[in-house]
TIKOLVEX-659942 format. One record per residue (C-alpha): x, y, z. Coordinates in steps of 0.05 Angstrom, whole numbers, m for minus. Layout:
N
east  north  up
X  Y  Z
...
This chain:
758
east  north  up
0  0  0
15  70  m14
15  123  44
m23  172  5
m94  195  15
m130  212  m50
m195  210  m13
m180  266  16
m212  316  m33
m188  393  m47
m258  426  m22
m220  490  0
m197  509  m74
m273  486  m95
m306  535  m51
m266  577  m66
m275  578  m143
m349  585  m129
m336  643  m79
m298  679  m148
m356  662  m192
m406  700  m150
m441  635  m133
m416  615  m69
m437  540  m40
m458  521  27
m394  477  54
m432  426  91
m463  409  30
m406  410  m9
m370  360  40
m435  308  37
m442  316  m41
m366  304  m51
m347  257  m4
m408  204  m21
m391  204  m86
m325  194  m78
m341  127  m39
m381  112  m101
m356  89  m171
m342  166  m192
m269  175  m226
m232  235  m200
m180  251  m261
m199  318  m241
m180  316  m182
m257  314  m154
m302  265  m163
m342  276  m231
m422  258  m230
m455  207  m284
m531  206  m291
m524  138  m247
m484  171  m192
m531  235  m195
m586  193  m181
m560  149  m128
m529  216  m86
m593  243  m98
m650  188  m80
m605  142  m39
m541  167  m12
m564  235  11
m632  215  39
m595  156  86
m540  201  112
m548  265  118
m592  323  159
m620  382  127
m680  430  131
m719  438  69
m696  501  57
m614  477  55
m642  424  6
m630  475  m62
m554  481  m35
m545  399  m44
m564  406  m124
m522  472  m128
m457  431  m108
m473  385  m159
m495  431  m217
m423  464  m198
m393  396  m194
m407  381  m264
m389  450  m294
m325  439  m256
m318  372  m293
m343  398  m365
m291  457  m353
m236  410  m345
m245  377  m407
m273  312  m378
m350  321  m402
m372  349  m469
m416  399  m479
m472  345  m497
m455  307  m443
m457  364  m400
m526  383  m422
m557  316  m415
m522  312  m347
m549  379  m323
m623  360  m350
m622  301  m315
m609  328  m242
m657  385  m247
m711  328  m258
m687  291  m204
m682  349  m158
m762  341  m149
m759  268  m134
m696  293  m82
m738  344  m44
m799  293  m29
m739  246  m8
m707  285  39
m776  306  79
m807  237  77
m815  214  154
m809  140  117
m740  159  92
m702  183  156
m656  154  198
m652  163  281
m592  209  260
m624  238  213
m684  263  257
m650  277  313
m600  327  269
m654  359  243
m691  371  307
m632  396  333
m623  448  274
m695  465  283
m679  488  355
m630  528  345
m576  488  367
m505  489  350
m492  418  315
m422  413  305
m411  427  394
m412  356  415
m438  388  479
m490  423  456
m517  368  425
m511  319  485
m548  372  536
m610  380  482
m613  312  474
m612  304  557
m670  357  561
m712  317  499
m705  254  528
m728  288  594
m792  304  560
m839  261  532
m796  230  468
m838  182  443
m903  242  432
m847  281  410
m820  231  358
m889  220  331
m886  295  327
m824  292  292
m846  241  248
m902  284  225
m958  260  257
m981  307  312
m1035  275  339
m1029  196  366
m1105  187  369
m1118  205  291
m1117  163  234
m1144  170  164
m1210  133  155
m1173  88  89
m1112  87  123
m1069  43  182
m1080  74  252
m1006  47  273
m977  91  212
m926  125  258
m907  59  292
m886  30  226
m857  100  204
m813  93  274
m797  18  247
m771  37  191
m730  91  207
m701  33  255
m688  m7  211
m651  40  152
m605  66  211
m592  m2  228
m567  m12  160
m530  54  140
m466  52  181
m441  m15  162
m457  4  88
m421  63  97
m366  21  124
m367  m18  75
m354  37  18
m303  54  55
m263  m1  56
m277  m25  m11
m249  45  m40
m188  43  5
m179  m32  m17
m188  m13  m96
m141  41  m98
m98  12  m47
m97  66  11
m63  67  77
m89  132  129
m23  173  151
m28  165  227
m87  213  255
m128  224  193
m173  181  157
m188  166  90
m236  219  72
m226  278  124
m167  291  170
m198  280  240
m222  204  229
m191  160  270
m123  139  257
m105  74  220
m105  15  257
m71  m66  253
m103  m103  192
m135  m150  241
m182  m91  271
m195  m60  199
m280  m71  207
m278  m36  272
m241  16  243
m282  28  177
m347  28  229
m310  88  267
m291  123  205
m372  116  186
m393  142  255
m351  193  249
m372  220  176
m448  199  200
m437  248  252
m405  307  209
m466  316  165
m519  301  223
m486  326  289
m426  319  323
m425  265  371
m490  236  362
m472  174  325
m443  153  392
m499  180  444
m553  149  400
m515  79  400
m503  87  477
m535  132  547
m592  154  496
m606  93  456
m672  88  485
m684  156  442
m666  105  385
m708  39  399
m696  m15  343
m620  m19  348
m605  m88  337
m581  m135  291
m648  m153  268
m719  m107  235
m757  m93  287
m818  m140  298
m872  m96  271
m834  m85  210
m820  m161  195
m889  m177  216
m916  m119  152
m861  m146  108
m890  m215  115
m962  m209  108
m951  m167  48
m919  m209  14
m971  m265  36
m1029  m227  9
m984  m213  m60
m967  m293  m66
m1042  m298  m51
m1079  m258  m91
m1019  m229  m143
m1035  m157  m167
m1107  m162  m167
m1161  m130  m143
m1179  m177  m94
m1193  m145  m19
m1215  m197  34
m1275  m190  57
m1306  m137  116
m1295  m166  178
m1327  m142  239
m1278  m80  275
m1279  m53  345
m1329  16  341
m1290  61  347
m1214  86  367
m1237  88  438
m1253  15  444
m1197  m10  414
m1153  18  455
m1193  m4  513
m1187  m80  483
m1110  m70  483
m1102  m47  558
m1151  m107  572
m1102  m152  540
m1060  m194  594
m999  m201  559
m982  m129  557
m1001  m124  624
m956  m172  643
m902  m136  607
m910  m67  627
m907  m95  705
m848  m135  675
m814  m66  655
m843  m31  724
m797  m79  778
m748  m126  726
m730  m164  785
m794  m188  798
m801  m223  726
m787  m287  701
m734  m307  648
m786  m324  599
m826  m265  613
m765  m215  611
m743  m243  546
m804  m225  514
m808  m164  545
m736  m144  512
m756  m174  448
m825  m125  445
m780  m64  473
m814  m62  547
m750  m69  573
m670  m56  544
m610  m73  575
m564  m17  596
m494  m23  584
m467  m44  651
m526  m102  628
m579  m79  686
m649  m76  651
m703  m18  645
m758  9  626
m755  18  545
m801  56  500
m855  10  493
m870  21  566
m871  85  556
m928  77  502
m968  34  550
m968  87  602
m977  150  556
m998  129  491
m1058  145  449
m1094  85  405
m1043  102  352
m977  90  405
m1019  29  429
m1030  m2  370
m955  1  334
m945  m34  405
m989  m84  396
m965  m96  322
m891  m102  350
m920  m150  404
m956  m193  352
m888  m194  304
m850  m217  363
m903  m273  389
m905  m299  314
m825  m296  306
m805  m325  371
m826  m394  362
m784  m410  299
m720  m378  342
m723  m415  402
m689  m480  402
m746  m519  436
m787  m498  383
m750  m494  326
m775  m541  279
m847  m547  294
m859  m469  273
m819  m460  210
m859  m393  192
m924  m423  152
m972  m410  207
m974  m336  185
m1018  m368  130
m1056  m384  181
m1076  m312  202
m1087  m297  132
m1134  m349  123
m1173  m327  186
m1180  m256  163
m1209  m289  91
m1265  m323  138
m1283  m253  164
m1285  m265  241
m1322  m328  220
m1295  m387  273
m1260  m439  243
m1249  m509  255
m1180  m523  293
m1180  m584  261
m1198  m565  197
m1135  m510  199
m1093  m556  221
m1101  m616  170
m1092  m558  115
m1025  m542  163
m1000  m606  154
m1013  m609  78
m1074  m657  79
m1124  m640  20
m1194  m618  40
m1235  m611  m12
m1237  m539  m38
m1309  m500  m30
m1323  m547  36
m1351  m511  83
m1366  m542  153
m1370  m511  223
m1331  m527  288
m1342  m593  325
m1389  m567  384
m1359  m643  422
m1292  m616  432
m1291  m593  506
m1299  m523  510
m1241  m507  559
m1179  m540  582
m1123  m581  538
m1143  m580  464
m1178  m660  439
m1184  m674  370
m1252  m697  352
m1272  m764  338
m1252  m799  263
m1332  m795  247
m1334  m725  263
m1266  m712  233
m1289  m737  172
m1355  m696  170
m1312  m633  190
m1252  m644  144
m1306  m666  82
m1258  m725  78
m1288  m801  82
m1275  m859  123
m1224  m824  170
m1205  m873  220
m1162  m869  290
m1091  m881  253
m1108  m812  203
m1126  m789  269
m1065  m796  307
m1024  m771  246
m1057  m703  254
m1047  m693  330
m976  m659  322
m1001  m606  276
m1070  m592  318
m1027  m580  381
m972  m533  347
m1029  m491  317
m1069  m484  393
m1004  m474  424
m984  m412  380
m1061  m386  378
m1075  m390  457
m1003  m354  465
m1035  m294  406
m1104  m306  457
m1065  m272  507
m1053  m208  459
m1133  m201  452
m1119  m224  368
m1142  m293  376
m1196  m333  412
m1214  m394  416
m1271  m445  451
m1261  m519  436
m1255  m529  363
m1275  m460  348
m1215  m416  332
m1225  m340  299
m1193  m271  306
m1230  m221  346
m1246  m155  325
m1182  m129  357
m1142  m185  311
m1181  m165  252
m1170  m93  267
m1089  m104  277
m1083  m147  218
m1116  m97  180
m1072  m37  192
m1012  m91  178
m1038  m103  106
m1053  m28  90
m984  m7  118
m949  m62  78
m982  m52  11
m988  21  17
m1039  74  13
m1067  47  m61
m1091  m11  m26
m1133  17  21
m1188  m27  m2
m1146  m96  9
m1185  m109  73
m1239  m60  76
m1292  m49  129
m1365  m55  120
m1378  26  113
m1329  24  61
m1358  m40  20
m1426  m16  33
m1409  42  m15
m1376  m8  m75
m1424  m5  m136
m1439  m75  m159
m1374  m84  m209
m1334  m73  m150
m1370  m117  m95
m1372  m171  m151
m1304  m170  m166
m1290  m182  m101
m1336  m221  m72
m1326  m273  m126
m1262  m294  m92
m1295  m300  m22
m1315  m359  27
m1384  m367  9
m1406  m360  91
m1372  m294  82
m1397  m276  13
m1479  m289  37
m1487  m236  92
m1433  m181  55
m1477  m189  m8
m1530  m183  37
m1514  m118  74
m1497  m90  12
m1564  m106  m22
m1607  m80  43
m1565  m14  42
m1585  8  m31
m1636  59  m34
m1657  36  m97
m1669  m31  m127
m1596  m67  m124
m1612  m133  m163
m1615  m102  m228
m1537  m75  m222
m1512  m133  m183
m1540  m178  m235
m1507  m139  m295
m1450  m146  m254
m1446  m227  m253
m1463  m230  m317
m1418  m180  m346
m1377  m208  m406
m1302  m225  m372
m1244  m273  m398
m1229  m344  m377
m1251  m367  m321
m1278  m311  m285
m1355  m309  m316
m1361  m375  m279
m1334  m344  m212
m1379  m294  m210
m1445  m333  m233
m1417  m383  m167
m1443  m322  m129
m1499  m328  m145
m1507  m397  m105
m1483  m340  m43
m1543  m313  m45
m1606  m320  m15
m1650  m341  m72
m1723  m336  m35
m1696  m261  m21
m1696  m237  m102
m1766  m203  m120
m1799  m244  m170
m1809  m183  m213
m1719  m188  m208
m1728  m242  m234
m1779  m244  m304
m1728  m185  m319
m1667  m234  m320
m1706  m276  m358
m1679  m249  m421
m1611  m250  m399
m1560  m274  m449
m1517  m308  m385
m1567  m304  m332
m1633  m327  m360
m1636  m388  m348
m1619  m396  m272
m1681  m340  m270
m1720  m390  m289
m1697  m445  m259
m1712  m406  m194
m1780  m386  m211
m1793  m459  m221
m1767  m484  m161
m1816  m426  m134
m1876  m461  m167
m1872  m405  m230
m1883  m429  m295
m1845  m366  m333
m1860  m358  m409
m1805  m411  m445
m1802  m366  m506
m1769  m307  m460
m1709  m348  m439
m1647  m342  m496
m1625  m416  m514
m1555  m388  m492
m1580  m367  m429
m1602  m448  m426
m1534  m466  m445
m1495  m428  m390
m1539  m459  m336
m1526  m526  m361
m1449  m514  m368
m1454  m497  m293
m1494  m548  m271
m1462  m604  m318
m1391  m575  m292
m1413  m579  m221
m1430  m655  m236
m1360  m662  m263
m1319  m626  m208
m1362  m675  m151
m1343  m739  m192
m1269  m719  m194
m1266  m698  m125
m1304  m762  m101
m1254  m808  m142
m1198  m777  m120
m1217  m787  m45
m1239  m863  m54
m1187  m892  m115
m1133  m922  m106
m1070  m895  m100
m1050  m881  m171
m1114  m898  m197
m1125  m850  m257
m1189  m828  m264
m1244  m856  m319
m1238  m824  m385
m1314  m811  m385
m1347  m807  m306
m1415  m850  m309
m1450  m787  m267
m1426  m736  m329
m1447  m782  m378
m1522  m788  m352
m1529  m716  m339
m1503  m696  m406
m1541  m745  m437
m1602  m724  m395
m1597  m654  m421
m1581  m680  m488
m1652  m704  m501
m1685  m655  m492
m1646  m600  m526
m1649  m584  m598
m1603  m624  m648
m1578  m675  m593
m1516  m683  m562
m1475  m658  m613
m1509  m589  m609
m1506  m585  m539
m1428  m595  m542
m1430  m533  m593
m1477  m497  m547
m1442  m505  m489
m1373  m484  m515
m1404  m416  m547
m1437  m405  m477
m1367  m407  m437
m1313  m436  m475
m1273  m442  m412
m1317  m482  m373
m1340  m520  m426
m1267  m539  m449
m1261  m583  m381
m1326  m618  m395
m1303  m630  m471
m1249  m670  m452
m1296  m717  m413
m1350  m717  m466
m1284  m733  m526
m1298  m806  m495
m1368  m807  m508
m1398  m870  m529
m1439  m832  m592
m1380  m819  m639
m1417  m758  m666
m1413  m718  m597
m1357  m742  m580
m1314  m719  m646
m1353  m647  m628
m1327  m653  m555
m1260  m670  m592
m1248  m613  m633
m1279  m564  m578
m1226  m601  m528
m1167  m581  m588
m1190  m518  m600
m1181  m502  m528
m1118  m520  m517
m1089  m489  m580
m1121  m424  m558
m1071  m405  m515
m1115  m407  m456
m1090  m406  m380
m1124  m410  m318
m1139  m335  m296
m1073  m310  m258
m1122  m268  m221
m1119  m305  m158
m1050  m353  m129
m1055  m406  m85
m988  m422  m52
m965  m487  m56
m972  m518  6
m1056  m509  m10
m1061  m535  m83
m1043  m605  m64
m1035  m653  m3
m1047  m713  29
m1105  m753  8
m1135  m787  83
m1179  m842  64
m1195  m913  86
């Protein structure tokens, strides 16, 4: 190595030239805007770094925006060092005046995109805030001990009302009606979690510049200004680079505060270890389960019922025993046990000093002060660390491996709806119930004390599965007990509850869950989990899109609300709305709704007006005869005819499959024509004009989709004539480029399973 230090940059002779131009530059700026992109990829044959559209645009939405501190009115002096930068560089020779121009263009239309960085509460860092709070008050942030004595009097105050403050949200009890109530909790998360990860980045730029250009600090100066800490044995060289970071971290925030943050004031900067904070991993995760769910699509879950109002739920927090356990936990340490002091660090009710004694930390705080907003963000961070413990601890290891945050999702799809334990757990542990069965809760399980499974008879009946016996039985204990385990222990957070076999989230789950979707997904998907005000107001395109996708317990009494809260006559839209032309598969989905609904409740006069729908027409009057009607045949469109059969003949199809594969034998394949689809084809057959092969070509014109699955069946036909029609329809069908809809993704570990059977 060299002993040379060409990180140290000339800023003195750069200032100055601006100073001579009339266009003098703010120095602190000057300092952050050369010095980060010197520990990019910038060449310096200039002897300053010179910018690239790539480098503009990292200093400007990335670089600047992590490290350093500025009021909104310094922001314009940032771009001004590098509009000067890159004169400087086309003066030199080292950019053309093309270049130059392109260059220039380029960071005056990132300069917008810079500004919204820099004031973004989601974008700061502890350091960050805390230097610009302390350039807000006046103070003097390069006096190490100014800085320490306002941070004394701040954290003497109230800090976490005043970080909320800070963070830009004034008041802890108000939250917009579309959006998460614990917005300034996760706003708090992730500034923990980006100034968890700047330092060691900056480190690491650090070192990988000195290493590149082979640099060695002169004793008592570092590699980019003269007062970092002196060089140090190659064996200490990551402790070192993590000084020199604190130490630059500190020059564009405030001086010393890298160090009081990390150590007597860390509890001013909760979410300092090596890990994202609960709350955030908790968002992270059910994001991204909702996204492998459901893809992009519009496809909320369905209203589930909410605590009243603000009030309440707050109240249903400080009812919770587990945080009441905690906040003693944090009021007398001593008087805790291991388990419950663990938790309590984990959730941030306590923190360990540095001589290692334990204290209050700022979740306590937020118990004893905070609004519904402070008391939610701590319930969130609560939940993450109840969901995230299990798969740490070494006990429990392997029996929670992470999936049973599918089970929480699939809870809020039921809409508060209880759920069978058993039922959850056999789809846990991979076994395959049949999709649409619905069943309730086996009222036999004992209502209190350790968790029984019910009987193999009522297993069967609960799980839609036959002939379950004792052996299938035993198999699914394991997975029943992990499940009841981890929900009694979320029980005790007021999220889950549970009476025998009956397991659902309360209002308060539903609530939190809620607020964890909209913060993950953002503020265009405030309608991912919406409440029942705000799907009351859907017009009928909207509810059906989204009610299509929906349990069909849950779908009945939403529909229902929906129907009883327009003024005027709601049939007519919702109708159009299921019957509304849509590709592949989804005309079926939505006419499936229609089996949601309470038939007895459409008016009759509803009813003779679908009559001459194209899609619709002839469930209408299949209705009105099961009503004792005899409607006018003439009214009813032969397609209309046609689409009820393809349902009806495809529902006939579906049962057969599912039925065989619950009773063949294991790698039985199933019959190339089922005997129950070959009488109810044939059934309809008669009667319909031009026989079976007719019907095959009526059917495929009514919903080629549906129909395709049914043509493959009917290719084995014993009349040769509708079975070369069922042929061709089958080809035509799978030439066509046709997928299922990519509207709606199952993971994995539902599509398939374990088949339980005698």
């Amino acid at each position: 190595m060299t002993t040379a230090t060409p990180l140290l940059l000339d800023l003195d002779s750069f200032l100055a030239r601006a100073e001579e131009r009339g266009a003098p530059l703010d120095a602190r700026a000057a300092e952050a805007v050369l010095g980060l992109l010197a520990l990019g990829e910038a060449r310096r044959r200039t002897g300053l770094p010179e910018p690239t559209e790539e480098l503009a645009e990292e200093l400007l939405h990335i670089l600047l925006p992590l490290y350093v501190s500025a009021t909104e009115e310094e922001l314009p002096g940032f771009v001004a060092v590098l509009v000067a930068l890159i004169d400087h560089t086309h003066e030199a020779g080292r950019l053309n005046a093309k270049r130059h121009a392109k260059l220039m263009a380029r960071v005056y239309e990132l300069a917008e995109g810079f500004t919204q960085a820099m004031t973004s509460p989601r974008r700061l860092t502890w350091p960050r805030l805390y230097g610009n709070l302390l350039r807000a008050a006046g103070v003097d942030a390069t006096d190490p001990r100014a800085v320490r004595d306002w941070l004394k009097a701040f954290a003497a105050t109230r800090p976490h009302a005043e970080r909320h403050a800070a963070l830009g949200f004034a008041s802890s009890a108000s939250s917009s009606p579309n959006g998460p109530l614990a917005e300034a909790a996760y706003v708090e998360a992730l500034c923990a979690e980006r100034s968890r990860q700047a330092r060691p980045l900056l480190a690491a730029r650090l070192e990988a510049v000195a290493l590149a250009q082979q640099v060695r600090p002169r004793p008592g100066e570092g590699l980019l200004v003269a007062d970092a800490p002196a060089g140090k044995p190659d064996d200490e060289r990551d402790d070192w680079y993590e000084a020199q970071a604190a130490v630059l971290t500190d020059r564009w925030t405030a001086a010393g505060l890298d160090t009081l943050l990390r150590g007597p004031f860390a509890q001013l900067a909760p979410g300092g270890g090596s890990a994202p904070t609960p709350l955030l991993a908790l968002v992270e995760a059910m994001a991204g389960q909702h996204l492998e769910m459901y893809g992009d699509a519009f496809a909320p879950l369905p209203p589930a019922p909410l605590p009243a109002s603000l009030e309440e739920q707050a109240a249903l927090l400080r009812s919770a025993p587990l945080p009441q356990l905690l906040a003693r936990a944090a009021a007398d340490p001593r008087g805790a046990d291991e388990r419950t002091c663990e938790l309590a660090l984990a959730s941030g009710f306590l923190v360990r000093e540095q001589g290692g004694a334990l204290s209050a930390g700022p979740s306590a705080e937020a118990w004893r002060e905070g609004g519904p907003a402070e008391l939610t963000g701590l319930a969130l961070n609560l939940l993450g660390v109840l969901l995230t413990q299990p798969a740490e601890e070494e006990e429990t290891a392997e029996e929670y491996d992470g999936e049973h945050l599918i089970t929480l999702y699939l809870l809020c799809e039921q809409a508060g709806m209880a759920q069978s334990v058993a039922r959850v757990a056999a789809l846990n542990d991979m076994w395959f119930v049949p999709p649409g069965y619905e069943s309730d809760p086996d009222v036999s399980v004992p209502a209190t004390g350790e968790y029984e499974l019910p009987d193999p008879q009522a297993l069967s009946a609960i799980l839609g599965l036959p002939a379950l016996t004792a052996s299938d039985r035993t198999d699914l204990i394991p997975s029943a007990a992990r499940l009841v385990r981890l929900m009694d222990r979320l029980a005790a957070l007021g999220v889950t509850a549970r009476t025998g076999d009956a397991l659902s989230l309360t209002p308060l789950g539903s609530a939190l869950l809620r607020d964890t979707l909209l913060l993950g997904l953002g503020g265009e998907a405030a309608d991912v989990f919406p409440t029942r005000q705000q799907m009351l107001a859907w017009d009928a395109e909207r509810l059906v899109a989204a009610a299509q996708w929906w349990p069909k317990r849950a779908a009945r009494p939403a529909v229902g609300d929906w129907l009883a809260a327009q003024r005027t006559d709601g049939w007519t839209p919702l109708f159009a709305a299921i019957s509304a032309a849509c590709p592949e598969d989804e005309p079926a989905r939505r006419r499936a709704l229609l089996a949601a609904l309470d038939a007895t409740a459409v008016p009759d006069e509803a009813l003779y007006a679908l009559l001459a729908d194209p899609a619709l027409g002839g469930w209408a009057e299949h209705t009105l005869h099961a009503r004792g009607q005899a409607p006018d045949p003439s009214a009813v469109p032969l397609s209309a005819r046609a689409v009820y059969l393809v349902d009806a003949l495809e529902a006939v199809r579906s049962a057969a499959s599912l039925d065989h594969r619950m009773t063949a034998a294991p790698n039985e394949e199933e019959p190339e024509l089922f005997a129950e689809v070959h009488a109810a084809f044939d059934k309809a057959a008669a009667v319909w004009p031009g026989g079976g092969p007719a019907l095959v070509t009526a059917l495929t014109a009514a919903d080629p989709y549906t129909s395709a699955f049914l043509a493959e069946q009917l290719s084995h036909h014993p009349d040769r004539t509708t079975a070369e029609q069922a042929r061709r329809a089958w080809r035509a069908f799978q030439t066509s480029g046709t997928t299922r809809s990519p509207g709606r993704k199952k993971p994995a570990k539902r599509a398939g399973g374990k088949r339980k059977r005698r």
